[in-house]
N, C-alpha and C positions, 0 to 999 in steps of 0.2 A: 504494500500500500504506500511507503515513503517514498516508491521512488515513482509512482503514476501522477501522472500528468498534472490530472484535479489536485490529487494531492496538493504537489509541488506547489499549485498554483495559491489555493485557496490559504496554506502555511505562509507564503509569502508575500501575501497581501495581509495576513494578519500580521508579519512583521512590520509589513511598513507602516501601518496602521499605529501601530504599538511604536514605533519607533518618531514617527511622527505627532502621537499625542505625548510621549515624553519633553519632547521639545517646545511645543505649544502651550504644554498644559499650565504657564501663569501669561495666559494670554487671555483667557479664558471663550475661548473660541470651543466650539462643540465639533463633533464629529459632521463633517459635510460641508460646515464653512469653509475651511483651507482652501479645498478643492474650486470652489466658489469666486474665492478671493483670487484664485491664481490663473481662472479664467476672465475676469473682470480688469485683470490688471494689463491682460493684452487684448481687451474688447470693451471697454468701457463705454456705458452707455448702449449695454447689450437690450435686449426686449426678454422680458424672461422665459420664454416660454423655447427662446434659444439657447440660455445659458442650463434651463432644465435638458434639453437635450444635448448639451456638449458635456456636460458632469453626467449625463443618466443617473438622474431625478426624477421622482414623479413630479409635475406640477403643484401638489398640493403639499408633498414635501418641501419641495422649497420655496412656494410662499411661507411656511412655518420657519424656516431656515431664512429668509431673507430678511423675517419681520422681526427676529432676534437682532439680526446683524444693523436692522435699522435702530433697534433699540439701543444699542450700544454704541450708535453715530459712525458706522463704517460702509453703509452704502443712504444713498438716497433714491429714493421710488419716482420717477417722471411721467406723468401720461400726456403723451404729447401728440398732437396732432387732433384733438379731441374725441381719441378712441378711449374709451375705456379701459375694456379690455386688451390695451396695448401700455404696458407698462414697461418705464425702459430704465434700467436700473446703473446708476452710479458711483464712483469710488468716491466719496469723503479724502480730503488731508490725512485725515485718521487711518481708511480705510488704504489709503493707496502705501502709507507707512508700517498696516500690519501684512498686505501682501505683498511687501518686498521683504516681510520676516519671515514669511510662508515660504519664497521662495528659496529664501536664504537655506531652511529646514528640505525643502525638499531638495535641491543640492545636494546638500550631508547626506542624505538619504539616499540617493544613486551613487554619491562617489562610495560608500560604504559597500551598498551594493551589489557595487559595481568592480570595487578591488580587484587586480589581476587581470581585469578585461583587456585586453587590446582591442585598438580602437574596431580593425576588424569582425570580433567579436560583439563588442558591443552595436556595430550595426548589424548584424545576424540575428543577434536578440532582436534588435528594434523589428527587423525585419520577421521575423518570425511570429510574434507576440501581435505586431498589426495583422497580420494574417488569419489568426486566431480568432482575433478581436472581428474582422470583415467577416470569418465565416460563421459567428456564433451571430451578429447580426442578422445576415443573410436568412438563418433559418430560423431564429425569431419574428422575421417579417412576414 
């Protein structure tokens, strides 16, 4: 079983996990902010219902997840254009300075990782890992 696939997988997304809220945790950001934050900091001013599908979010999860993040003054909520239901969400001062600590953390977290990789390799993984990723999509859709 440790050395199948799932396995591998599912152990090493709990590490990162684990290894990421170590480093967060007097941030006091929750599980699914990070992610959030580190998409917003290179699409800001995203509409949410885009940043719900580039983190794979439910929608209603991260209204719960953004409406924290607003409580804490690290995005701001825009409806512009006077859709409603078009909500487009931004970095804060605050928020643009806790996603460059997010990303600071997820660095330490691949270079760790990532140890021994040549560069080679580590595009192999990337390459491999997206592959994955497209065909578990694929037969979800």
């Amino acid at each position: 079983m440790k050395d199948s696939l799932h396995y591998l997988l599912m152990a090493d997304h709990l590490l990162f996990q684990k290894f990421l809220l170590s480093g967060i945790k007097d941030t006091g950001l929750t599980l699914g902010q990070p992610k959030v934050l580190d998409y917003l900091h290179s699409h800001d001013g995203a509409m949410q219902k885009d940043i719900a599908d580039a983190c794979h979010i439910e929608p209603a999860t991260l209204t719960s997840l953004l409406s924290g993040m607003e409580k804490k003054g690290l995005i701001l909520r825009k409806n512009e254009n006077g859709n409603r239901r078009s909500l487009y969400v931004y970095l804060t001062p605050k928020g643009q300075e806790m996603a460059q600590e997010v990303d600071f953390h997820f660095q330490a977290i691949e270079e760790t990782a990532l140890a021994g990789f040549n560069p080679e390799e580590k595009e192999l993984l990337t390459a491999f890992l997206s592959k994955i990723n497209k065909n578990m999509k694929e037969h979800l859709s």
